[in-house]
Backbone bond lengths (Angstrom), bond angles and torsions (degrees), N, CA, C in turn:
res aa  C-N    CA-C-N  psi(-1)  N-CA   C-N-CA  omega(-1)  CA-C   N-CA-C  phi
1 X - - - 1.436 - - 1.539 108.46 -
2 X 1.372 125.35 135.94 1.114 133.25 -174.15 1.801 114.86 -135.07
3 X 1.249 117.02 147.40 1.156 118.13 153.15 1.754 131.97 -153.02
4 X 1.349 112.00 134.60 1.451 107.18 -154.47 1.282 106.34 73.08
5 X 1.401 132.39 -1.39 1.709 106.46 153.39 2.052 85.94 115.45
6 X 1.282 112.16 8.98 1.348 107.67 -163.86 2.056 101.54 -130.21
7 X 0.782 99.48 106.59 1.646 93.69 170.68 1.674 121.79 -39.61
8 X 1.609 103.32 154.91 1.186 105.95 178.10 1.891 118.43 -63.65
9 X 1.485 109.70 -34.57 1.421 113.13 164.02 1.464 133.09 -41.50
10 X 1.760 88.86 -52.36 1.487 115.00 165.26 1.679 113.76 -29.93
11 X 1.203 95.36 -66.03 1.438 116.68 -171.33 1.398 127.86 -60.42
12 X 1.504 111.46 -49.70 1.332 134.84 145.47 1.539 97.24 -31.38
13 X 1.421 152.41 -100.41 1.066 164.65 122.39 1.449 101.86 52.19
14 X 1.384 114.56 -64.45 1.626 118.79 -166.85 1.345 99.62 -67.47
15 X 1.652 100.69 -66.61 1.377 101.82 -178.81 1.619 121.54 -16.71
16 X 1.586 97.97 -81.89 1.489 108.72 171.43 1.385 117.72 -20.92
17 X 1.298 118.29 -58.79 1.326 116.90 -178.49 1.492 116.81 -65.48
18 X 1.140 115.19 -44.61 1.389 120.54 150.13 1.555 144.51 -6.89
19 X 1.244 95.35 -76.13 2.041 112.15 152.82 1.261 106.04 -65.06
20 X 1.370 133.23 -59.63 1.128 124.48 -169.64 1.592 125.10 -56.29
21 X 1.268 113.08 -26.42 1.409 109.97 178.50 1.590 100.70 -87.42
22 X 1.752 126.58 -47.37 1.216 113.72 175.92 1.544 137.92 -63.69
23 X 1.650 82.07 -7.44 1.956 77.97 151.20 1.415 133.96 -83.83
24 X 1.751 95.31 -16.84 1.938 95.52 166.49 1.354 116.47 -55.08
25 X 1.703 117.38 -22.90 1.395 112.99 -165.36 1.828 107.44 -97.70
26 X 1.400 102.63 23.58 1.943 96.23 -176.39 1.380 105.88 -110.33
27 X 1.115 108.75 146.80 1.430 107.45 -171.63 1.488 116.81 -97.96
28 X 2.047 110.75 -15.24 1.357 105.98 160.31 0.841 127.70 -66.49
29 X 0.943 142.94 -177.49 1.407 142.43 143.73 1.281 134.25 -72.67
30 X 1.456 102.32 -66.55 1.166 106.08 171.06 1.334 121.80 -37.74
31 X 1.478 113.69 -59.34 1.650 126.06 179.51 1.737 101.33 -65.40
32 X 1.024 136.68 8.24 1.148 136.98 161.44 1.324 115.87 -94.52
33 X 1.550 130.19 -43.87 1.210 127.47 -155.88 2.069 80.15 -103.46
34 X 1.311 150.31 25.92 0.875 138.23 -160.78 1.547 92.46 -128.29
35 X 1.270 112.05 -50.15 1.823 130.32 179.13 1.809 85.29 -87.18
36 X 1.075 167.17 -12.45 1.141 149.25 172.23 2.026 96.52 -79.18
37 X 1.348 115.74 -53.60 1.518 119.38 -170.95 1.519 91.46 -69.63
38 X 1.325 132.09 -55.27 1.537 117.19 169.51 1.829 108.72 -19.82
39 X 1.342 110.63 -85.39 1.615 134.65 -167.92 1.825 92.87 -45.42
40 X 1.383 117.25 -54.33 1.703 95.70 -174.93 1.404 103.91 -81.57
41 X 1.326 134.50 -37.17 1.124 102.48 -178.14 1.833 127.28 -51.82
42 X 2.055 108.79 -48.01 1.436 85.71 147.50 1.807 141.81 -34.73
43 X 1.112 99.52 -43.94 1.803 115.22 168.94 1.564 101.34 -32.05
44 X 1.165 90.26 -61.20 1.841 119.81 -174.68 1.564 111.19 -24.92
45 X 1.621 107.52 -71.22 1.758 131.07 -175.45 1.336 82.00 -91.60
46 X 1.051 175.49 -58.93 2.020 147.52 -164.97 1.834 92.43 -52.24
47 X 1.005 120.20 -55.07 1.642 135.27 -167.12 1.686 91.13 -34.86
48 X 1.356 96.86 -78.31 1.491 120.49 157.01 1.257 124.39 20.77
49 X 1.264 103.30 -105.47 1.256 157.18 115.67 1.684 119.55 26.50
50 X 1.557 109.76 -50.76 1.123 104.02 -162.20 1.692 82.36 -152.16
51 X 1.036 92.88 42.93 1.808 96.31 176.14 0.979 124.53 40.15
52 X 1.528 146.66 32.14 1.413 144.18 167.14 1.293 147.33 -83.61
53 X 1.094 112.06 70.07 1.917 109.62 -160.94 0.976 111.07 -64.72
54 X 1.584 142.12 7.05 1.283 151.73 166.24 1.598 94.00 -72.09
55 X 1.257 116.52 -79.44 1.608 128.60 -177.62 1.380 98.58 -45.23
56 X 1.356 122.55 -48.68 1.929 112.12 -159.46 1.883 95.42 -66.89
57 X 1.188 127.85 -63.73 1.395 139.66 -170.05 1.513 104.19 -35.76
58 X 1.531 100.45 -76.02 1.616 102.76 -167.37 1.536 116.00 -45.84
59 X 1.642 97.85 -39.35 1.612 92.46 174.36 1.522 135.78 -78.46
60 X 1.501 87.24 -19.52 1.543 105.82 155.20 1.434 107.66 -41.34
61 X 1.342 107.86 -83.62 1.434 115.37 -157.42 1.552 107.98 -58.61
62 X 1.334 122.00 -39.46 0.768 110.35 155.78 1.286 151.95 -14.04
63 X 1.702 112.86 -76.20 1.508 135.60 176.41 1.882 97.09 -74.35
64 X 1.045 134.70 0.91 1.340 138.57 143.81 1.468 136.25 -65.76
65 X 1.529 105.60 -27.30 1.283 115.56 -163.16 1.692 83.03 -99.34
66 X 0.982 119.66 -50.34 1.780 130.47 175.85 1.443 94.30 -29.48
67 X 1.414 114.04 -75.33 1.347 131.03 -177.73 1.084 124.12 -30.86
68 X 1.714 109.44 -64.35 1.334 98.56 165.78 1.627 131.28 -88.01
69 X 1.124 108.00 27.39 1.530 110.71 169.29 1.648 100.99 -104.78
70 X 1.112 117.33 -22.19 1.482 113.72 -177.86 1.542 114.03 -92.55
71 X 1.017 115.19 -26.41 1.691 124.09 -171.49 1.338 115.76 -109.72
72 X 1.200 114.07 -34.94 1.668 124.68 -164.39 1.578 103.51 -112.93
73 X 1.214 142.29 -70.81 1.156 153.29 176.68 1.261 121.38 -69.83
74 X 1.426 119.61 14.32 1.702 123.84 161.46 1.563 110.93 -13.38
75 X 1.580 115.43 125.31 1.366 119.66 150.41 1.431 130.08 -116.12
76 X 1.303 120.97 125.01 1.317 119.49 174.69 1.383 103.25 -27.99
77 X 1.720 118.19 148.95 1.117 128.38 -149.35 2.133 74.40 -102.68
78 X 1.181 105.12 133.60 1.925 117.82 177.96 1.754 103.66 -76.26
79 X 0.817 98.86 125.55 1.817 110.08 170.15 1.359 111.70 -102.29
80 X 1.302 118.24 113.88 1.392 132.39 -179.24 1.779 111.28 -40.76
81 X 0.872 125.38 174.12 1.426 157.87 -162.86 1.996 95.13 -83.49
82 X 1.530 102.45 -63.86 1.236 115.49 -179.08 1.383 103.83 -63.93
83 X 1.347 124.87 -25.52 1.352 104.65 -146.20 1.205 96.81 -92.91
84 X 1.155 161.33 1.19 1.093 128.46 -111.67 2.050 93.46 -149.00
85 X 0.891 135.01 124.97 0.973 161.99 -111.64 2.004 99.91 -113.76
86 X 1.262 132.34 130.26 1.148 131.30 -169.24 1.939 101.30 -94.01
């Protein structure tokens, strides 16, 4: 299946790269490591896809480490220096 001349893998592919770089540009975190596990899990099905257990793993571990920083390893949210109230 193709469109614009580009396979559906293809596409899958961009995508991935896609999230993954626009999570370099977030300054939360959370919403960073949330759109980063988005982008590998695409990673995930391209891996798939085009047979790569190099690509499937790293992003594996990856969207794991996300995981457990978001679900398991909760940190009190830090209150600045300024912020913080007498």
């Amino acid at each position: 299946m193709e469109f614009l001349g580009i396979s559906l893998t293809e596409w899958i592919g961009y995508l991935s790269s896609f999230f993954v770089a626009i999570s370099f540009f977030m300054k939360n975190i959370i919403k960073l490591r949330v759109v980063n596990s988005l982008g590998c899990i695409f990673f995930i099905v391209y891996g798939v896809l085009i047979d790569s257990w190099p690509v499937i793993i790293t992003n594996a571990v990856i969207v794991c480490v996300n995981f457990y920083y978001l679900f398991i390893n909760r940190k009190p949210h830090r209150v600045k220096a300024d912020e913080v109230q007498p």
